[in-house]
DOKOLKOL-763182 format. One record per atom (N, C-alpha, C, O): residue number from 1; x, y, z; residue in three letters. Coordinates in pm, 1 decimal, m for minus. Each point is the difference from the previous one (the first is absolute). Example, Ala and Ser with C-alpha at 12.3 -4.5 7.8 and 13.67 -1.06 7.14 Angstrom:
BEGIN
{n = 1; c1 = 1319.0; c2 = m569.0; c3 = 780.0; res = ALA}
{n = 1; c1 = m89.0; c2 = 119.0; c3 = 0.0; res = ALA}
{n = 1; c1 = 90.0; c2 = 120.0; c3 = 0.0; res = ALA}
{n = 1; c1 = 103.6; c2 = m1.9; c3 = 66.5; res = ALA}
{n = 2; c1 = m138.6; c2 = 106.9; c3 = m138.5; res = SER}
{n = 2; c1 = 82.0; c2 = 119.0; c3 = 6.0; res = SER}
{n = 2; c1 = m77.0; c2 = 109.0; c3 = 73.0; res = SER}
{n = 2; c1 = 50.9; c2 = 110.8; c3 = 16.9; res = SER}
***
This chain:
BEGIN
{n = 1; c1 = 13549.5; c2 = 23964.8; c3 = 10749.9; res = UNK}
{n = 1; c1 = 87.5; c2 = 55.4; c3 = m101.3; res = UNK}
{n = 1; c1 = m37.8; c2 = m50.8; c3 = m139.0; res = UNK}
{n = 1; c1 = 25.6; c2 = 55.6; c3 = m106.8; res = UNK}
{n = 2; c1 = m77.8; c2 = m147.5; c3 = 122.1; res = UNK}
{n = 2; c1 = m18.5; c2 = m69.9; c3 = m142.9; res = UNK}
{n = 2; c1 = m125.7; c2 = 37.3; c3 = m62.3; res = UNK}
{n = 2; c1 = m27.3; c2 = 11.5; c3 = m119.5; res = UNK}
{n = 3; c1 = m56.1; c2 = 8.1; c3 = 240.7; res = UNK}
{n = 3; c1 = m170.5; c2 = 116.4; c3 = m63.2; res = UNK}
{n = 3; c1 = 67.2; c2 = 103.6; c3 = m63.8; res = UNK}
{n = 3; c1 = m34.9; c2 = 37.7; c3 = m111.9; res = UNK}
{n = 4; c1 = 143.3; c2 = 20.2; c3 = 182.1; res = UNK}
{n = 4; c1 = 37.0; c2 = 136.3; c3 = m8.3; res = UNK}
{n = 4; c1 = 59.8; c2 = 2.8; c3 = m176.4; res = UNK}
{n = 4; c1 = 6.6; c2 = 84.0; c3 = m89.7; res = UNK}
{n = 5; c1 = 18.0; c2 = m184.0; c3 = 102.4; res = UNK}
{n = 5; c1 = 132.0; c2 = m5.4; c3 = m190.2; res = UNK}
{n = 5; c1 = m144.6; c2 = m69.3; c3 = m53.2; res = UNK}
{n = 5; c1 = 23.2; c2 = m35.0; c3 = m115.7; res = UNK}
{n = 6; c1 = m149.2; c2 = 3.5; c3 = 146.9; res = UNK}
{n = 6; c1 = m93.8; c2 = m75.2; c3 = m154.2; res = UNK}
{n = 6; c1 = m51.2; c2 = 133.4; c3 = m18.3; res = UNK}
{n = 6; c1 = m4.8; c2 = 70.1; c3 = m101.2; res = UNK}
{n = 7; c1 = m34.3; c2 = m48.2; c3 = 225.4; res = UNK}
{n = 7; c1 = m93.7; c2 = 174.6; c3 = m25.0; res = UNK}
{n = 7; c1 = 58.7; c2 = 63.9; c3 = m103.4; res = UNK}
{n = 7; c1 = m63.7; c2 = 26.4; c3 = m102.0; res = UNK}
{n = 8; c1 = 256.8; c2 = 21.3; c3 = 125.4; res = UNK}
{n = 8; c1 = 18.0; c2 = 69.9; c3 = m100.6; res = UNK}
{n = 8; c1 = m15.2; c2 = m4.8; c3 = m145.2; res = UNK}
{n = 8; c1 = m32.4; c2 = 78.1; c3 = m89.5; res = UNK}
{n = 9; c1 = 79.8; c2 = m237.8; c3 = 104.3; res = UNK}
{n = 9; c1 = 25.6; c2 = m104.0; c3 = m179.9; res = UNK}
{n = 9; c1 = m146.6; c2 = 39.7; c3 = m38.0; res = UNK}
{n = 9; c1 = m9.3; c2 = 31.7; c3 = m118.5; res = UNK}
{n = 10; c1 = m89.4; c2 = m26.5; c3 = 178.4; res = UNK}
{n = 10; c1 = m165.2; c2 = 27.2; c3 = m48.1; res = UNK}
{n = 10; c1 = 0.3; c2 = 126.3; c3 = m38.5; res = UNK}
{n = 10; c1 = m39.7; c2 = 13.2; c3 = m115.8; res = UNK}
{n = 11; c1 = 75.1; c2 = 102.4; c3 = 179.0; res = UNK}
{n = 11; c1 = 3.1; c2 = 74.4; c3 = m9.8; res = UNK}
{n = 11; c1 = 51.0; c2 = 59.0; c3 = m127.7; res = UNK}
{n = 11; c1 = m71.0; c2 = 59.7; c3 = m81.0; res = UNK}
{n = 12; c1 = 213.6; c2 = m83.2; c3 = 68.1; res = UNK}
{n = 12; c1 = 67.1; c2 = 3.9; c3 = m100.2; res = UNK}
{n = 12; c1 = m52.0; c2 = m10.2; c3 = m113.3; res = UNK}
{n = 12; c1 = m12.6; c2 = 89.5; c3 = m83.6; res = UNK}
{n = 13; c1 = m26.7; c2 = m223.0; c3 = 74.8; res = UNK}
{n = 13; c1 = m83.6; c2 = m122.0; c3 = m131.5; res = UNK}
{n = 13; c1 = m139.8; c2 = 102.2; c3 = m29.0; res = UNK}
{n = 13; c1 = m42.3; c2 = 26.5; c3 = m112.5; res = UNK}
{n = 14; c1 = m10.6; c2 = 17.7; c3 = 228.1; res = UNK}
{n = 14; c1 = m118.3; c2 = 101.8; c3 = m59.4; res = UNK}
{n = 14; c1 = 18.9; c2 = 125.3; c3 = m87.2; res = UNK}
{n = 14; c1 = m60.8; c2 = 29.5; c3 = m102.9; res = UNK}
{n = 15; c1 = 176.1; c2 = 50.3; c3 = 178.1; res = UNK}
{n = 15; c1 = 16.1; c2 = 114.2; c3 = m83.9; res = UNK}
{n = 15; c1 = 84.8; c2 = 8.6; c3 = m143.8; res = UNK}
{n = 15; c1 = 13.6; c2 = 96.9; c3 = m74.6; res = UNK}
{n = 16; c1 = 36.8; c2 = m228.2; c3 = 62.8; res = UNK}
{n = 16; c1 = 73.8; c2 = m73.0; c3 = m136.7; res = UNK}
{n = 16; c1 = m93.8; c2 = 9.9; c3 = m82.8; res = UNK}
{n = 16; c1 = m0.1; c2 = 74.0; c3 = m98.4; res = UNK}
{n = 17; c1 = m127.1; c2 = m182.8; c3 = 148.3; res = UNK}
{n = 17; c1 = m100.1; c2 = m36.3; c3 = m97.0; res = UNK}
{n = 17; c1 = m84.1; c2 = 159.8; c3 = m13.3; res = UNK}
{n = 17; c1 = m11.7; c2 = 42.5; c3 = m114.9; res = UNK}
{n = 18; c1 = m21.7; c2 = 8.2; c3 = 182.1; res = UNK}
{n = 18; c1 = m64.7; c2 = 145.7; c3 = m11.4; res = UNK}
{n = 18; c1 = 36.3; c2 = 88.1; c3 = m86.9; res = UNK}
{n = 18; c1 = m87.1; c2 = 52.9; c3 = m69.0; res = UNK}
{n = 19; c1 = 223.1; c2 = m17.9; c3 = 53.1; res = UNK}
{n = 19; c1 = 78.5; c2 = 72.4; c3 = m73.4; res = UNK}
{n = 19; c1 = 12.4; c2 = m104.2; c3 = m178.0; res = UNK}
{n = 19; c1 = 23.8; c2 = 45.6; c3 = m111.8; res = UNK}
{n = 20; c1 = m45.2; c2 = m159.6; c3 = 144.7; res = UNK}
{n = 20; c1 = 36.6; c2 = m62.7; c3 = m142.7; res = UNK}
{n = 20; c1 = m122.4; c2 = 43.7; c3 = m77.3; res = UNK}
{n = 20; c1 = 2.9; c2 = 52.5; c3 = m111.3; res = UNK}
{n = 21; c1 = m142.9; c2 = m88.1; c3 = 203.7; res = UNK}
{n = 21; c1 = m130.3; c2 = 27.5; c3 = m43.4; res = UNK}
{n = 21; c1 = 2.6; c2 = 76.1; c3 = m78.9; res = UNK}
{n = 21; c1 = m12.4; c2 = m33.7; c3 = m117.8; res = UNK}
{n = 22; c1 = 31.6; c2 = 179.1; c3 = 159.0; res = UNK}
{n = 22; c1 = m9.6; c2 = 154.3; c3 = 2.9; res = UNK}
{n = 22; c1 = 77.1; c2 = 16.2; c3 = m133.2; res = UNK}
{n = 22; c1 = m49.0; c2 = 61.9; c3 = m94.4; res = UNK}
{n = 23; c1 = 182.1; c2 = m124.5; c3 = 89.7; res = UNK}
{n = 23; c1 = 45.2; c2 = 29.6; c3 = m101.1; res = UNK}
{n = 23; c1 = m27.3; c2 = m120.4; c3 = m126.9; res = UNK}
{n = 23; c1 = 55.2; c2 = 7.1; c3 = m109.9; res = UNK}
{n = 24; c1 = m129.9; c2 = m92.6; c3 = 141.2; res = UNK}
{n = 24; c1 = m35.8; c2 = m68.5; c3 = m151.1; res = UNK}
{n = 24; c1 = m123.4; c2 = 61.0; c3 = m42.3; res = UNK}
{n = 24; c1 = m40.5; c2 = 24.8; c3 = m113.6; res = UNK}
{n = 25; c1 = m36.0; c2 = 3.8; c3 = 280.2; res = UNK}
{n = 25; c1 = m149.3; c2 = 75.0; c3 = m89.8; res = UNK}
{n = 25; c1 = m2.6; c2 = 161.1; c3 = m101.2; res = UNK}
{n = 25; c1 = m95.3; c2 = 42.3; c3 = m65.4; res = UNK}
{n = 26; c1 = 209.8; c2 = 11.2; c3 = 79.3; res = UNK}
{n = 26; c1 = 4.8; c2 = 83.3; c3 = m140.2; res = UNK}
{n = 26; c1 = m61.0; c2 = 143.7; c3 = 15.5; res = UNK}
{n = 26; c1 = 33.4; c2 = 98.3; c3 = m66.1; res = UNK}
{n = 27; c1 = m168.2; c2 = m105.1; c3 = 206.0; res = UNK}
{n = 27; c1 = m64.0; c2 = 91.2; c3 = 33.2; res = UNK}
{n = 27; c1 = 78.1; c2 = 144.2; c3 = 3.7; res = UNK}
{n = 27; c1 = 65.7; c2 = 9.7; c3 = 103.7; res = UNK}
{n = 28; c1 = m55.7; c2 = 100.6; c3 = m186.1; res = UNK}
{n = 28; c1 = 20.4; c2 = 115.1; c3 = 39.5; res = UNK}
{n = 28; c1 = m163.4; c2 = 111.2; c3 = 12.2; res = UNK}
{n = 28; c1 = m105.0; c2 = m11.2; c3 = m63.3; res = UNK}
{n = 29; c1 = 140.9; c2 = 101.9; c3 = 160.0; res = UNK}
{n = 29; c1 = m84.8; c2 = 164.0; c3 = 17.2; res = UNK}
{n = 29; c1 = 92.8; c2 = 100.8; c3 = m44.5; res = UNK}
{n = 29; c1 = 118.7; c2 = m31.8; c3 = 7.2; res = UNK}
{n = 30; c1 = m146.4; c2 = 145.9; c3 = m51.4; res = UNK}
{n = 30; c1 = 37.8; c2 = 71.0; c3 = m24.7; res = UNK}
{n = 30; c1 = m68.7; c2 = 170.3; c3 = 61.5; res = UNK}
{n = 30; c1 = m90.1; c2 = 4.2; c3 = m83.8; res = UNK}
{n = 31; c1 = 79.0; c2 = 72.9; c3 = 130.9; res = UNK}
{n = 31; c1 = m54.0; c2 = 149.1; c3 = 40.1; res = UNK}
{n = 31; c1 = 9.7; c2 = 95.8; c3 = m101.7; res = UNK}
{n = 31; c1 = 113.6; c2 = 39.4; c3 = m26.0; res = UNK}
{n = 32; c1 = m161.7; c2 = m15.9; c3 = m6.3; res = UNK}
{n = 32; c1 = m86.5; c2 = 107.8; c3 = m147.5; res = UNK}
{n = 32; c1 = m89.7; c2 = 104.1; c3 = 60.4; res = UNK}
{n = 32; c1 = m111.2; c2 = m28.7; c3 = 44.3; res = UNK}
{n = 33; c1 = 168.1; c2 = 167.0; c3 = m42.8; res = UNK}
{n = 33; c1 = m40.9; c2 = 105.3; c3 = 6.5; res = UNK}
{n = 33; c1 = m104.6; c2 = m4.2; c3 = m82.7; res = UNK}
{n = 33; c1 = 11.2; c2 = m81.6; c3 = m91.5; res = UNK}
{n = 34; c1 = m131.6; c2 = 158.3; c3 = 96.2; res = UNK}
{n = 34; c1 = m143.7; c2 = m17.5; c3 = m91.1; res = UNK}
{n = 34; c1 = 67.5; c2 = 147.2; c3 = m95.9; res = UNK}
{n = 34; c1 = m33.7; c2 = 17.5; c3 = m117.2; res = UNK}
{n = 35; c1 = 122.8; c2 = 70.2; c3 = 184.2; res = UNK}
{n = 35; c1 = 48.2; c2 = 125.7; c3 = m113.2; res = UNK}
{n = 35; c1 = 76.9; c2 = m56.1; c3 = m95.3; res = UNK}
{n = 35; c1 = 13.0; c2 = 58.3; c3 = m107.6; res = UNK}
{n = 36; c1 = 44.3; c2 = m169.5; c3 = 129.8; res = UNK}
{n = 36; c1 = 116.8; c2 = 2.9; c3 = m95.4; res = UNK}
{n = 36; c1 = m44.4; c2 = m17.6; c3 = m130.7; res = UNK}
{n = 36; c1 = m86.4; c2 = m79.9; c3 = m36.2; res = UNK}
{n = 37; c1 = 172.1; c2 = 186.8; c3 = m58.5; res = UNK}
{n = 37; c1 = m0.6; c2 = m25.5; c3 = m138.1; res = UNK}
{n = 37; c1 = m73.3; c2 = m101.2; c3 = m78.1; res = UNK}
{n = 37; c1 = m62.1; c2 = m59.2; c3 = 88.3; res = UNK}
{n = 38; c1 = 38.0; c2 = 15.2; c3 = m176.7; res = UNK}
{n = 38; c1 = m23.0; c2 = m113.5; c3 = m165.3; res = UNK}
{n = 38; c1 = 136.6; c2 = m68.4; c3 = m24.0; res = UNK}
{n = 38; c1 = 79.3; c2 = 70.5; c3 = m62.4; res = UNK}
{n = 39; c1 = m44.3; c2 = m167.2; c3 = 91.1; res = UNK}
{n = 39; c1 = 135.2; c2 = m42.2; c3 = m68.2; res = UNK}
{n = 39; c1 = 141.2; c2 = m16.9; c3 = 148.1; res = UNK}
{n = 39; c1 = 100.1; c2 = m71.6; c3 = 3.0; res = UNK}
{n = 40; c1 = m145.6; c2 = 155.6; c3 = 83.8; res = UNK}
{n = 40; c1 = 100.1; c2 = m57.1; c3 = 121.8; res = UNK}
{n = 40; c1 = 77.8; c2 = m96.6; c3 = 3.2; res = UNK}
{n = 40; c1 = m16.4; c2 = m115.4; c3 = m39.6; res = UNK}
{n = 41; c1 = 95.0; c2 = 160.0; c3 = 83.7; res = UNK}
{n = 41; c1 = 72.7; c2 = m190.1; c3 = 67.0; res = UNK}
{n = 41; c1 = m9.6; c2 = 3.8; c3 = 126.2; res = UNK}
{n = 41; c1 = 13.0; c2 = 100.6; c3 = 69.7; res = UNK}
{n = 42; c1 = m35.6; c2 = m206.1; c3 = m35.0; res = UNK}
{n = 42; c1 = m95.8; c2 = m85.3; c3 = 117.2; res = UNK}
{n = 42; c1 = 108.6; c2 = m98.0; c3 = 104.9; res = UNK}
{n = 42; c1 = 6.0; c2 = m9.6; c3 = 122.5; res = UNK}
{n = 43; c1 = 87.7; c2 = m66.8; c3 = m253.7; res = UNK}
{n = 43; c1 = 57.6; c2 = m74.9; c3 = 59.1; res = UNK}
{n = 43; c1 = 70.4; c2 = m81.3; c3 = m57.1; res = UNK}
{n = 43; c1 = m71.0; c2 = m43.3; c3 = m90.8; res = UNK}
{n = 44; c1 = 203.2; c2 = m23.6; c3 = 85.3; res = UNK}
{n = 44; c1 = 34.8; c2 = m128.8; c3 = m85.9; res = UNK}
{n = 44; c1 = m2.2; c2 = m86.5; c3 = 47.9; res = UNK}
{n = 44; c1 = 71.8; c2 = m40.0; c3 = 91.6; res = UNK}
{n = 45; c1 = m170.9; c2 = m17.1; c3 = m153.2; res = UNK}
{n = 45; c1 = m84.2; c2 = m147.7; c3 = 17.1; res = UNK}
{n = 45; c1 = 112.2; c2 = m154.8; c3 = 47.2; res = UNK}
{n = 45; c1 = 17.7; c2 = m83.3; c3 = 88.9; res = UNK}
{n = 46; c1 = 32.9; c2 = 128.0; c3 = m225.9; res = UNK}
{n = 46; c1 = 128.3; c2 = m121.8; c3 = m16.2; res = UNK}
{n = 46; c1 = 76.3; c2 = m32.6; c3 = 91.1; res = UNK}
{n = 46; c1 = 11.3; c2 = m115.4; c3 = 41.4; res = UNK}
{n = 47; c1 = 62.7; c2 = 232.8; c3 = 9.4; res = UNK}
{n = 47; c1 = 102.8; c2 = 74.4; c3 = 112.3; res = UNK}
{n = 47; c1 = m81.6; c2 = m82.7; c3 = 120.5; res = UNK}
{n = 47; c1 = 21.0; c2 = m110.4; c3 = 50.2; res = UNK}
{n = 48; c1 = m131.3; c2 = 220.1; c3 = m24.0; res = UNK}
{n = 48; c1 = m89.0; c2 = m53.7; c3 = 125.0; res = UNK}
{n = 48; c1 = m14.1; c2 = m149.8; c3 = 17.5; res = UNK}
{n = 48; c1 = 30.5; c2 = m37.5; c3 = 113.2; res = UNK}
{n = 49; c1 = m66.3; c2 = m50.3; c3 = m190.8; res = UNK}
{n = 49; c1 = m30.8; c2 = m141.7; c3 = m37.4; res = UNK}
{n = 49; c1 = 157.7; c2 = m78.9; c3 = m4.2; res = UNK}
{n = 49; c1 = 26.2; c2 = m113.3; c3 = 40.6; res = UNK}
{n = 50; c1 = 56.2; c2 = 202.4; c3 = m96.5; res = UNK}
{n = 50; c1 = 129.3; c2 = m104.9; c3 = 26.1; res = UNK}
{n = 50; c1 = 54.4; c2 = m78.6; c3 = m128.9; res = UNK}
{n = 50; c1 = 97.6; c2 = m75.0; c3 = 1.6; res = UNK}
{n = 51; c1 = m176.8; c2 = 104.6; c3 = m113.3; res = UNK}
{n = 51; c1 = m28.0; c2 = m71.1; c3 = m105.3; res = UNK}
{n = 51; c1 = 99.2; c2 = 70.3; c3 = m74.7; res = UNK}
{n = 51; c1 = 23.4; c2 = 111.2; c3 = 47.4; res = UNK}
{n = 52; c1 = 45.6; c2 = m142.4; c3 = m154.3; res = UNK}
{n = 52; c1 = 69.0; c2 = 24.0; c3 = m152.9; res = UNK}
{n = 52; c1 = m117.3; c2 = 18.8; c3 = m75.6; res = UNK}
{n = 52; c1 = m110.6; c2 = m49.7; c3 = 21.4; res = UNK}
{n = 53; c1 = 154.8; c2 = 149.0; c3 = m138.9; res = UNK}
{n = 53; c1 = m116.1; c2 = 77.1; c3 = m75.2; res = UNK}
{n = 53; c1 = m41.5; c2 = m143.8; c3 = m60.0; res = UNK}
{n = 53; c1 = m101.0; c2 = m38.1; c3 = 59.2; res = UNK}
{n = 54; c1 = 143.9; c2 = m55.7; c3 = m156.6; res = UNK}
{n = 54; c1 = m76.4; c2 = m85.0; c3 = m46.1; res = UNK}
{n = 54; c1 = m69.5; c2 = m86.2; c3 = 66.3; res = UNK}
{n = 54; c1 = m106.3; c2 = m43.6; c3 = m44.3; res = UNK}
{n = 55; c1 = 165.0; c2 = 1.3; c3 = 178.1; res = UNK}
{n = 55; c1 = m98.5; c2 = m68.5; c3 = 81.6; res = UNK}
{n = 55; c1 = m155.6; c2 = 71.0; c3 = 21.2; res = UNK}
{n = 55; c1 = m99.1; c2 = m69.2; c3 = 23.4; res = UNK}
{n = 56; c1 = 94.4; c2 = 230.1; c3 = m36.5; res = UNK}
{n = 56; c1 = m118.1; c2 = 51.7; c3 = 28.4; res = UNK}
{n = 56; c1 = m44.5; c2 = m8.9; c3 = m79.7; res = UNK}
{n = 56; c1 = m118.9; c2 = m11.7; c3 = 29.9; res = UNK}
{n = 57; c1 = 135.0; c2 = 6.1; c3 = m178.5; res = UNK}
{n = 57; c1 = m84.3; c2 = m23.7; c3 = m99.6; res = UNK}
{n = 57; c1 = m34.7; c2 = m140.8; c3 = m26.7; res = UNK}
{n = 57; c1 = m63.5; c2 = 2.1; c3 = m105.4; res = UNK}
{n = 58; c1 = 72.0; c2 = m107.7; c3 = 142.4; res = UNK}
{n = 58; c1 = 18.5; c2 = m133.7; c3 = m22.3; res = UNK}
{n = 58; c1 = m176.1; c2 = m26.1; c3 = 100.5; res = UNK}
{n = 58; c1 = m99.8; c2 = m63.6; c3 = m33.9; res = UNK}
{n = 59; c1 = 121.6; c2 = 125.5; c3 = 130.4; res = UNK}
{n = 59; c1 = m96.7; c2 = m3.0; c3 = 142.1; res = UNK}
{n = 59; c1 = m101.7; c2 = 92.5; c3 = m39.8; res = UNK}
{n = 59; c1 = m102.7; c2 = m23.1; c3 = 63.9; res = UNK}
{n = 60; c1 = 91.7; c2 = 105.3; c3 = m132.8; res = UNK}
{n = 60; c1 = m134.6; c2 = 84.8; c3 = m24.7; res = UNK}
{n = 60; c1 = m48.6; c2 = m4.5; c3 = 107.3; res = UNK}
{n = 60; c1 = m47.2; c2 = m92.2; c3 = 66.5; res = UNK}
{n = 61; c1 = 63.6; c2 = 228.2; c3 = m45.4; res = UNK}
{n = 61; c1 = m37.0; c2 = 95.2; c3 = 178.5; res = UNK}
{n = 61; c1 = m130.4; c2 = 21.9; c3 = m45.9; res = UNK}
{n = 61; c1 = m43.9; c2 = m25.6; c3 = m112.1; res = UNK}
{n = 62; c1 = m17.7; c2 = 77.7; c3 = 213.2; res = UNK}
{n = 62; c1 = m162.9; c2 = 55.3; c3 = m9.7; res = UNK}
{n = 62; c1 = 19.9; c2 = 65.5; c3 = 132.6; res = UNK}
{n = 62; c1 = 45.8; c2 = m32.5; c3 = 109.5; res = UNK}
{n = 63; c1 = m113.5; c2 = 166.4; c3 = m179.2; res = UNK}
{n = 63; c1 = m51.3; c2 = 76.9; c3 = 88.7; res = UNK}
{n = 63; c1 = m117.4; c2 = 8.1; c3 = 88.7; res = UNK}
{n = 63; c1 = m67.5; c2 = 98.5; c3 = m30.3; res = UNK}
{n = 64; c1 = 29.7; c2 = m149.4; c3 = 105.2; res = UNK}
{n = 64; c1 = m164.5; c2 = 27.6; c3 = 64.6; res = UNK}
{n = 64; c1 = m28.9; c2 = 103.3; c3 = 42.9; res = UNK}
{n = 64; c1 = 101.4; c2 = 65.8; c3 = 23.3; res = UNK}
{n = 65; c1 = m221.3; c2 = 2.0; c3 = 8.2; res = UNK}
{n = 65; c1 = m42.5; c2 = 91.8; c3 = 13.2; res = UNK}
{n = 65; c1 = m135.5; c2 = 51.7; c3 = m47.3; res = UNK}
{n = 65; c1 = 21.1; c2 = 6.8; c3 = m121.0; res = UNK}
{n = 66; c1 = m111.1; c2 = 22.4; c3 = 134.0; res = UNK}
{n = 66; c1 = m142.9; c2 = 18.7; c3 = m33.8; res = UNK}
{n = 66; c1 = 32.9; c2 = 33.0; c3 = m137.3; res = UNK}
{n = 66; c1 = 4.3; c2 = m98.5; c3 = m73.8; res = UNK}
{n = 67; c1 = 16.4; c2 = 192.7; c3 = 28.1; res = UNK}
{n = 67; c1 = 36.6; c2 = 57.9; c3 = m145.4; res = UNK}
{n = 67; c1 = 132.3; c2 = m41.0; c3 = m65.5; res = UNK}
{n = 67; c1 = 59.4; c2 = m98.3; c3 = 44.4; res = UNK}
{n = 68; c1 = m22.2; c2 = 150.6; c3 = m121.7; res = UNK}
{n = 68; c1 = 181.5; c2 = m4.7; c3 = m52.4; res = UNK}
{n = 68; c1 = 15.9; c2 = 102.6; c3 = m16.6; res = UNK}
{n = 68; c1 = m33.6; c2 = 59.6; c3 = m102.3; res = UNK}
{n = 69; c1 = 105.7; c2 = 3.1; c3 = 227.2; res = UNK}
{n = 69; c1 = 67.1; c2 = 140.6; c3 = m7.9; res = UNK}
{n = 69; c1 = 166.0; c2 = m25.6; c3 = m47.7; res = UNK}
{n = 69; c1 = 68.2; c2 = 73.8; c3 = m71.0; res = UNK}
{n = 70; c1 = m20.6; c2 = m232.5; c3 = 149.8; res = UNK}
{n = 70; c1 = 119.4; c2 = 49.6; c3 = m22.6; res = UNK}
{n = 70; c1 = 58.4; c2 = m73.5; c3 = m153.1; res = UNK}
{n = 70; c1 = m82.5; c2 = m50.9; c3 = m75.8; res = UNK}
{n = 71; c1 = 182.5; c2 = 51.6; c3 = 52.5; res = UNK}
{n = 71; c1 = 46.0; c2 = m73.9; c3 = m161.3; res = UNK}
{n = 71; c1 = 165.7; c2 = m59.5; c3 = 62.3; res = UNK}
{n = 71; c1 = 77.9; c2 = 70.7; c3 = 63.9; res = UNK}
{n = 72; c1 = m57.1; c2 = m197.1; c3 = m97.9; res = UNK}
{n = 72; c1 = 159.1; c2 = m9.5; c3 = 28.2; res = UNK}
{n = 72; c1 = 19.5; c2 = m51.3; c3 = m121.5; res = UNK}
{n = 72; c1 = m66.1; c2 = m77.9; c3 = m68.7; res = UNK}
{n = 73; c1 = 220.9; c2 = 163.3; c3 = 44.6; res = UNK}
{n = 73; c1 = 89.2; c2 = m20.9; c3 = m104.9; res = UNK}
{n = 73; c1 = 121.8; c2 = m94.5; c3 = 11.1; res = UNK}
{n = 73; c1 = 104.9; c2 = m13.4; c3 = 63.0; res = UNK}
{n = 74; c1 = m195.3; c2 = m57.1; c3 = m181.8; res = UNK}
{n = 74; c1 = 108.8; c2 = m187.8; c3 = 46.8; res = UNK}
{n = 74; c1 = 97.6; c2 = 27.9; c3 = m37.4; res = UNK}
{n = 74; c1 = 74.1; c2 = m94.9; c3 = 25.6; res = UNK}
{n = 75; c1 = 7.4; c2 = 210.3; c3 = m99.6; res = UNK}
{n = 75; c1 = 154.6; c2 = m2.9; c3 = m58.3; res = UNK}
{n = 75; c1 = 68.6; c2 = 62.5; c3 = 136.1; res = UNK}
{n = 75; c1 = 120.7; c2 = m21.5; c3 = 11.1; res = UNK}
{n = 76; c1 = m174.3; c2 = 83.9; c3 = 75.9; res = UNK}
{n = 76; c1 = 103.7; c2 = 78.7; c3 = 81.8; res = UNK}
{n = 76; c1 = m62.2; c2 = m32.8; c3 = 181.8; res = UNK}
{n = 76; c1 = 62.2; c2 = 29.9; c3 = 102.0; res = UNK}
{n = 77; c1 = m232.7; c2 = m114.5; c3 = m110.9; res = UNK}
{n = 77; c1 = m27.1; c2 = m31.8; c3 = 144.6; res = UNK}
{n = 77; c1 = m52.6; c2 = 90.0; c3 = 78.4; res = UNK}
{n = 77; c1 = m42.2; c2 = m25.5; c3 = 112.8; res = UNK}
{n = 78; c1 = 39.9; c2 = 184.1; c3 = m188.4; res = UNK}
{n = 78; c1 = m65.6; c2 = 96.0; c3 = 99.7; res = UNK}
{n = 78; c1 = m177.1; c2 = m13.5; c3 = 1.0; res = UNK}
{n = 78; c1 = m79.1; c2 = m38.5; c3 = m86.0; res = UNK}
{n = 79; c1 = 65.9; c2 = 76.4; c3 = 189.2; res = UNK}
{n = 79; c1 = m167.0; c2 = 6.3; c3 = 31.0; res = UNK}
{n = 79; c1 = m57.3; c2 = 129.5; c3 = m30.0; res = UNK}
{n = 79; c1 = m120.3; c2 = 19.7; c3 = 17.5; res = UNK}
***
């Protein structure tokens, strides 16, 4: 019984730390039609991230990506 309750506490303690990871590493994807428009919205960054608008500007986001297709607007967080 007592394997049975560390297993879980491990268990537990893993998907705690997993989920904390995930959410300090910041990582978002996004899916972009290759038709869509010049100027789209894509996504709110801020929203997605969890962040208050000045916190996103404080952090200067970067986009990666081979080129710079996309542009985010630090007053409102959209992508």
């Amino acid at each position: 019984k007592k394997f049975i309750q560390k297993l879980l506490q491990n268990s537990l303690l893993w998907g705690v730390l997993l989920a904390v990871w995930e959410a300090a590493w910041g990582q978002l994807r996004y899916s972009v039609p290759e038709e869509m428009p010049k100027g789209s919205f894509v996504g709110d960054l801020a929203k997605d991230l969890g962040l208050q608008l000045p916190a996103l500007e404080t952090r200067r986001p970067h986009c990666f990506e081979g080129r710079t297709i996309f542009r985010l607007h630090g007053k409102t967080g959209h992508l």
